[in-house]
VEXVEX-731979 format. One record per residue (C-alpha): x, y, z; residue number from 1. Coordinates in nm, 2 decimals. Each point is the difference from the previous one (the first is absolute). Last residue first. Layout:
BEGIN
       c1       c2       c3    nr
        X        Y        Z   NUM
...
***
This chain:
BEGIN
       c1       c2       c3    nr
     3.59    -0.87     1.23   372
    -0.38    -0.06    -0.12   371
    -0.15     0.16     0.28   370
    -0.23     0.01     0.23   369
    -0.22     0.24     0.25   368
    -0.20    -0.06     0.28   367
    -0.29     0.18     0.18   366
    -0.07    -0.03     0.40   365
    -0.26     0.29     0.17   364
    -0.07     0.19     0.27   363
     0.08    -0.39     0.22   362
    -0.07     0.01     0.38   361
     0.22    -0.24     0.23   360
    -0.03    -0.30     0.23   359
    -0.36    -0.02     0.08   358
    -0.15    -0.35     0.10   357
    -0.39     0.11     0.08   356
    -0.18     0.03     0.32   355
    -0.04     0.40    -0.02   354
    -0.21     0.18     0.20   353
     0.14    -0.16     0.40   352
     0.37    -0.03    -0.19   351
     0.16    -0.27    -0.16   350
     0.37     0.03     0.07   349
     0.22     0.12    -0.32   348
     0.23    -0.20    -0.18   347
     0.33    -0.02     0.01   346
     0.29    -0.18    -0.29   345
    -0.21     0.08    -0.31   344
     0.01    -0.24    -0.31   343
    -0.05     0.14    -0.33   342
    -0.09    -0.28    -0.29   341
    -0.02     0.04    -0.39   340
    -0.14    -0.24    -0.26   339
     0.03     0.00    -0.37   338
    -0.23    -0.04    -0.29   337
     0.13    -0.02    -0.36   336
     0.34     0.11    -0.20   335
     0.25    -0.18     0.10   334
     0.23     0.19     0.33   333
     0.40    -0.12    -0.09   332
     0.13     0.16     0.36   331
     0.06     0.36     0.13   330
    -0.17     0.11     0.28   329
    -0.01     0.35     0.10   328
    -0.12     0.19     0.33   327
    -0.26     0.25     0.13   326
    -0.18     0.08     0.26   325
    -0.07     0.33     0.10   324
    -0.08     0.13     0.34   323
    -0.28     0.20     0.17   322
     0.01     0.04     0.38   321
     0.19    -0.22     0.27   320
     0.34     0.00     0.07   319
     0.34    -0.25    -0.11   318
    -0.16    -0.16    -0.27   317
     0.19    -0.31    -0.12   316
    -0.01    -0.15    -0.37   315
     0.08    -0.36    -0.08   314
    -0.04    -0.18    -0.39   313
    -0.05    -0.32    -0.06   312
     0.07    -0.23    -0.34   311
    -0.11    -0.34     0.02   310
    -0.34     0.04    -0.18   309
    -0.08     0.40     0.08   308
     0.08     0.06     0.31   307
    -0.06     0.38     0.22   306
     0.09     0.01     0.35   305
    -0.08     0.31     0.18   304
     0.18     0.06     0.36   303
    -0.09     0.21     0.29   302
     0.26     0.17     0.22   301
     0.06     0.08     0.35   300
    -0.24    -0.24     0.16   299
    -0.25    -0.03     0.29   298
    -0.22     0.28    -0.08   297
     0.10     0.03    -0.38   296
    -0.27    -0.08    -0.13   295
    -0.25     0.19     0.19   294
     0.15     0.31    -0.20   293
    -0.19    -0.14    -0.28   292
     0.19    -0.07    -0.34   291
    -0.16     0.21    -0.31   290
     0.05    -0.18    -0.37   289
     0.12     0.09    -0.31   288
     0.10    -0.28    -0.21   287
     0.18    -0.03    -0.30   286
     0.14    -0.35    -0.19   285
     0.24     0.00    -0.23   284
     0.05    -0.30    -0.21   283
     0.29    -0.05    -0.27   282
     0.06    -0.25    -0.25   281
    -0.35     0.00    -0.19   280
    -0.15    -0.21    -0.23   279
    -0.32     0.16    -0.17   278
    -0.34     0.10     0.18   277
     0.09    -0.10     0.32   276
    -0.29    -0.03     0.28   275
     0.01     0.09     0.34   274
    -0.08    -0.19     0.35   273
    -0.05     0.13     0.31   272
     0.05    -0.12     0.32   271
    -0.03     0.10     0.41   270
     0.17    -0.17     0.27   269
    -0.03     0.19     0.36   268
    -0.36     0.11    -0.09   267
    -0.03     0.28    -0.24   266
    -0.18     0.38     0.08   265
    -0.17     0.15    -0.35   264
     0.02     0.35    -0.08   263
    -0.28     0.13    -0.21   262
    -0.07     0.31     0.21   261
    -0.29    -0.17     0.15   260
     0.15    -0.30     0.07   259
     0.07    -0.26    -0.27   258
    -0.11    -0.39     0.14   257
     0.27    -0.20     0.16   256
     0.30    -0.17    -0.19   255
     0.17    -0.29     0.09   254
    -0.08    -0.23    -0.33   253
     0.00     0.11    -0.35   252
     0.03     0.38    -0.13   251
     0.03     0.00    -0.35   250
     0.24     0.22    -0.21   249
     0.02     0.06    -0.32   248
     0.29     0.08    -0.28   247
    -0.20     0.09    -0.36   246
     0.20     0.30    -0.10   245
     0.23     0.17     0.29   244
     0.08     0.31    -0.28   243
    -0.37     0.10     0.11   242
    -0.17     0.15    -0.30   241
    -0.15     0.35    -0.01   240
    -0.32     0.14    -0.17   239
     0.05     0.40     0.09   238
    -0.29     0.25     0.06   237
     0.14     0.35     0.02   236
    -0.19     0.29     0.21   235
     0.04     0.38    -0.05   234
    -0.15     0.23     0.24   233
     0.02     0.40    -0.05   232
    -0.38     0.11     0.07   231
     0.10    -0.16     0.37   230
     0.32     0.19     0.03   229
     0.28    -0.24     0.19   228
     0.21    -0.19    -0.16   227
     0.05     0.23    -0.35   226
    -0.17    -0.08    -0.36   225
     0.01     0.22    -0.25   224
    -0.01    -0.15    -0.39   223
    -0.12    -0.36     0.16   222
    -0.29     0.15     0.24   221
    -0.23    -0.29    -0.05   220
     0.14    -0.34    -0.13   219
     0.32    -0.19    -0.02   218
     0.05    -0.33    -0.22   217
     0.23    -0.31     0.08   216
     0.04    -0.33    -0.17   215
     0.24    -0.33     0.08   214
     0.23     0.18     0.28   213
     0.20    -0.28     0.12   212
     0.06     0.00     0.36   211
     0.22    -0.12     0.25   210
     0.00     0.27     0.29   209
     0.26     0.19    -0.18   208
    -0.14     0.07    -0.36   207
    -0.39     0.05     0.22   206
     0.22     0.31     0.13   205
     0.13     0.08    -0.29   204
    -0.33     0.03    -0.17   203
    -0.15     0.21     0.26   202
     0.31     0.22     0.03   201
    -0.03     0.05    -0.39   200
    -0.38     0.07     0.04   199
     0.10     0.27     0.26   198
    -0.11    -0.18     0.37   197
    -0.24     0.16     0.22   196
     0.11    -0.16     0.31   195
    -0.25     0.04     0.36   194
    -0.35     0.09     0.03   193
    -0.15    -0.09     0.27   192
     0.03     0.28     0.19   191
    -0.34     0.16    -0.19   190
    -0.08     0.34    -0.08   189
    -0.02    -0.12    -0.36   188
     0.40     0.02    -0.05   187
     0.16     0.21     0.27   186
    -0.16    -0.15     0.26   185
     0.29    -0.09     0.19   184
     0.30     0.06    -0.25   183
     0.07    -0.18    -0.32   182
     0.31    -0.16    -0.10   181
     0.04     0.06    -0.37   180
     0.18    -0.34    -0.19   179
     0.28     0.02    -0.22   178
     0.09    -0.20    -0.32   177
     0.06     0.32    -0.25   176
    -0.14     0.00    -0.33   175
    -0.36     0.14     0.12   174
     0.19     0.29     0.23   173
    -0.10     0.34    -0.11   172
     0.04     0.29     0.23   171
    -0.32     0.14     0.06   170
     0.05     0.14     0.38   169
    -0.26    -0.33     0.12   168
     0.28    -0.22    -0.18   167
    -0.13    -0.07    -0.38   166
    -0.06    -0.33    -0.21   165
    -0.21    -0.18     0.29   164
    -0.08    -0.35     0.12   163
    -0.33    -0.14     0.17   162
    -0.08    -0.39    -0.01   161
    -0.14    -0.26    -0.14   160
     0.14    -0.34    -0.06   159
    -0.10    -0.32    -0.17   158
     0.28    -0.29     0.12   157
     0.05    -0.29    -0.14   156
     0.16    -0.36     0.10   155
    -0.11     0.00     0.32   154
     0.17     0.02     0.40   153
     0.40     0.05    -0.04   152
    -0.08     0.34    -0.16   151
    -0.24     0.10     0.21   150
     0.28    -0.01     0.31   149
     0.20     0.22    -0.26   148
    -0.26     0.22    -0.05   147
    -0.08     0.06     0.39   146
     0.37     0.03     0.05   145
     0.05     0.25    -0.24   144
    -0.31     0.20     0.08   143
     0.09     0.09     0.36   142
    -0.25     0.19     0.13   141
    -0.28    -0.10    -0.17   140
    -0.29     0.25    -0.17   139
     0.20     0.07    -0.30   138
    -0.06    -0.34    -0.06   137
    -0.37     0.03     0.04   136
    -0.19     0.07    -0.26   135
    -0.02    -0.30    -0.18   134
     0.15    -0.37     0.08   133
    -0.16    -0.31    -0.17   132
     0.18    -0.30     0.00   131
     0.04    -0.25    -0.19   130
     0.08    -0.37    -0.06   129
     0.02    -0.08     0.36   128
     0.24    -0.14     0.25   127
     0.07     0.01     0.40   126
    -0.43     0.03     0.04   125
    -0.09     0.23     0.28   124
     0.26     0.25    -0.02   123
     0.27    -0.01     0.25   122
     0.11     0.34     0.15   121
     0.34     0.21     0.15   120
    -0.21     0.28     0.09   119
    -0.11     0.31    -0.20   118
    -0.14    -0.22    -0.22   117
    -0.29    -0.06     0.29   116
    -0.17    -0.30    -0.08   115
    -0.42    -0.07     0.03   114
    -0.13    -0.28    -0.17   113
    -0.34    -0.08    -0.23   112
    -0.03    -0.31    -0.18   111
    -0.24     0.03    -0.28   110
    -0.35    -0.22     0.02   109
    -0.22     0.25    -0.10   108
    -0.34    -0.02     0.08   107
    -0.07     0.37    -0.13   106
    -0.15     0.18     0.33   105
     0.26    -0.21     0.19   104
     0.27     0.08    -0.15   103
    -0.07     0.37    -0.05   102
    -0.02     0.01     0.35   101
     0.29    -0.10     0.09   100
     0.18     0.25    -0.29    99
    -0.18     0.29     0.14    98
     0.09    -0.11     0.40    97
     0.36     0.02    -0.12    96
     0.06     0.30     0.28    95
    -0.17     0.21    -0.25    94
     0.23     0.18    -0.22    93
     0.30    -0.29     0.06    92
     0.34     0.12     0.16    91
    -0.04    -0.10     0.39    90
    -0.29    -0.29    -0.10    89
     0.27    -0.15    -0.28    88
    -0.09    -0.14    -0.33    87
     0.00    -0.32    -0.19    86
    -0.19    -0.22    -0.19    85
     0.05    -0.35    -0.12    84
    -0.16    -0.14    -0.34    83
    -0.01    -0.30    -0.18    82
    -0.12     0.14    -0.38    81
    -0.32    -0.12    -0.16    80
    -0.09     0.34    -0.13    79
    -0.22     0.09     0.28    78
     0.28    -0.06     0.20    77
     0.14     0.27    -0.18    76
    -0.25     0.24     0.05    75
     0.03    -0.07     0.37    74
     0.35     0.09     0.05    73
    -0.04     0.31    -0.22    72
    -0.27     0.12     0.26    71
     0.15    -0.09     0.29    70
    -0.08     0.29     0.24    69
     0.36     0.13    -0.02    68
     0.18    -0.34    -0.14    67
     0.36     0.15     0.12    66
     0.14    -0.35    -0.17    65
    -0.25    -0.15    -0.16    64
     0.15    -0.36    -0.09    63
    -0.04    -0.24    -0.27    62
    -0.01    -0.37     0.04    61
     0.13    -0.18    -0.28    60
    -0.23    -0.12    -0.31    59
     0.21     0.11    -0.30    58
     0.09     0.37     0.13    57
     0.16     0.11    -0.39    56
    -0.31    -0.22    -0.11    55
    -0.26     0.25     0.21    54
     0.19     0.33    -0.12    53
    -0.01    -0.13    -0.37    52
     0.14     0.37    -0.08    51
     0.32    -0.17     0.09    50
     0.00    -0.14    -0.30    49
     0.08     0.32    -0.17    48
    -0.02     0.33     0.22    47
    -0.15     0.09     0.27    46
     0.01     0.34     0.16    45
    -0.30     0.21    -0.17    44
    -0.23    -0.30     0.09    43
     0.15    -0.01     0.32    42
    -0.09     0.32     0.02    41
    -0.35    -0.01    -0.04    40
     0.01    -0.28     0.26    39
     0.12     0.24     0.31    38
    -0.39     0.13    -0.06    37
    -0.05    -0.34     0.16    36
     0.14     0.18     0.34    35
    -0.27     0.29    -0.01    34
     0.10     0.26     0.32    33
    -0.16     0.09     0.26    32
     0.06    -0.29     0.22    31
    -0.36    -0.06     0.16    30
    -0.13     0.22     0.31    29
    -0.05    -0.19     0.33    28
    -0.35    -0.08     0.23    27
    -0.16    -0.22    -0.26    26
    -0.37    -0.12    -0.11    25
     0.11    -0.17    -0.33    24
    -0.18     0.01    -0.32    23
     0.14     0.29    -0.20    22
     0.38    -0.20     0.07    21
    -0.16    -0.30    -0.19    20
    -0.17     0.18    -0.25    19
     0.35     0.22    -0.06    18
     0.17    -0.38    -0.03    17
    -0.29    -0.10    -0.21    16
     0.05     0.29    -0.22    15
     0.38    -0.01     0.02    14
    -0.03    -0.35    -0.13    13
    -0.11     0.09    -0.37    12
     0.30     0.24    -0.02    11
     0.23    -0.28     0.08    10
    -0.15    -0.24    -0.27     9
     0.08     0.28    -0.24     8
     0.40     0.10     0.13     7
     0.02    -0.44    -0.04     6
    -0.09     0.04    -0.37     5
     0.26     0.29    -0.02     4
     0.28    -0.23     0.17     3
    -0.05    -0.26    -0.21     2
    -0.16    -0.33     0.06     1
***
């Protein structure tokens, strides 16, 4: 289906959507915004086969990342798609009680989460075929690691997000890879609002968090845009592809259910296994997790193990807070499922709310190959 025959179907759903919204006795205002209007310029975007937007996905789960009141994620359930949603209370319009709603008012069955990506964060899903991320990368405070933990997570990526050609004095910057830090409520009277990247900074930064730009368009102010004048805002919408290709990631045994954030705490042994596209002869593994102070009650240090077949790899912490883990192994790796085991030296003591083995919490694990 192309891209323009999808843009009809959509506008046929935003009647039932603006039915369903008409229909509900609520005590909260609805995003103000129209997400599926971000279809119009996918249509301008895509290019070629990837104009086949449901083929270039080929039945993997796609996620709404910054879903607002979920109207793009429901439209494309409505087109057959797997779909998880996901927003934030702090930074969503409405507390996400729009999107909830919506929900249940439509009998959706999307999966709706709440992670903060201005936390170290798992999704809800370690792998999907897409994902959907408008309006709110200049939104983050720390795009490069946000876009980089993306990059490990799907295959594409269709981005939104504001840039500008001038500095707020006029002084042109489009071929330049900066970004404009904005000031508390300088940009919408809102402190949200964080790096308005030039388009050059925008593509160099997706460049250096493992991305391959496949198409990219701007829109609105493109002769005079600047960061921070509303009548002056210039958007670009960029199909990207992960450099990580196919590599996935699923969670086995150990693993509790994803709090709130998304984090997920392990027992003392937790698994995952991952799957090789192609022979590969090296295997990195990364992990960043939170240790408890609890831990380290009774001990100086806490060590991670990490195997993989015969191979094992040992990492001690010597405090608690967030860490990284992250080590190498280098073997003959066929092409194919693999599994991967961590092992935890302490574990936590079951507490009066909380029976359950807990050893660590997990933001998120990814891994990386290569050929050499």
């Amino acid at each position: 289906m192309d891209i323009s025959q999808l843009l009809d179907l959509g506008f046929a759903f935003k009647q039932k959507l603006d039915q369903a919204k008409a229909g509900l006795d609520r005590a909260f205002d609805w995003y103000p915004y129209d997400s599926l209007s971000n279809l119009v310029h996918l249509d301008h975007l895509l290019s070629g086969d990837r104009r086949q937007l449901l083929d270039l996905i080929a039945a993997r789960p796609i996620l709404d990342l910054c879903c607002a009141d979920g109207d793009l994620a429901f439209f494309l359930e409505s087109a057959g798609c797997q779909v998880d949603a996901v927003d934030h209370p702090i930074g969503n319009y409405n507390g996400m009680e729009g999107v909830m709603a919506l929900r249940a008012a439509l009998g959706s069955h999307a999966a709706i989460s709440q992670v903060d990506l201005n936390q170290p964060f798992m999704l809800p899903k370690n792998r999907y075929g897409a994902i959907f991320f408008f309006g709110a990368l200049y939104h983050v405070k720390n795009p490069f690691h946000v876009m980089e933990a993306l990059a490990r997570h799907t295959e594409y990526c269709f981005l939104s997000t504001r840039i500008a050609n001038t500095l707020p004095g006029g002084a042109r910057i489009e071929a330049e890879p900066i970004a404009y830090l904005a000031d508390r409520d300088e940009v919408n009277d809102d402190d949200s609002n964080y790096w308005i990247f030039s388009r050059a900074g925008l593509e160099r930064l997706l460049e250096r968090t493992h991305w391959t730009v496949l198409d990219i368009v701007t829109v609105g102010a493109t002769e005079h845009s600047n960061p921070v004048e509303a009548g002056r805002d210039e958007r670009a919408f960029v199909l990207a592809r992960s450099v990580y290709g196919a590599t996935e990631v699923r969670l086995l045994d150990g693993w509790h259910a994803p709090e709130d954030t998304g984090w997920r705490w392990t027992k003392q042994r937790f698994s995952a296994a991952f799957s090789l596209p192609a022979a590969a002869r090296r295997v990195q593994p990364l992990v960043y997790l939170y240790l408890a102070p609890a831990l380290f009650t009774d001990r100086s240090t806490v060590t991670i193990t990490a195997a993989l077949g015969a191979a094992r790899h040992a990492q001690a912490y010597g405090a608690p807070g967030r860490h990284l883990f992250s080590c190498e192994f280098a073997a003959d790796f066929a092409a194919g499922e693999h599994r991967l085991d961590f092992f935890l030296d302490a574990v936590l003591a079951p507490e009066p709310g909380d029976q359950r083995e807990r050893s660590l919490i997990v933001a998120s694990l990814t891994l990386s190959h290569s050929p050499e």
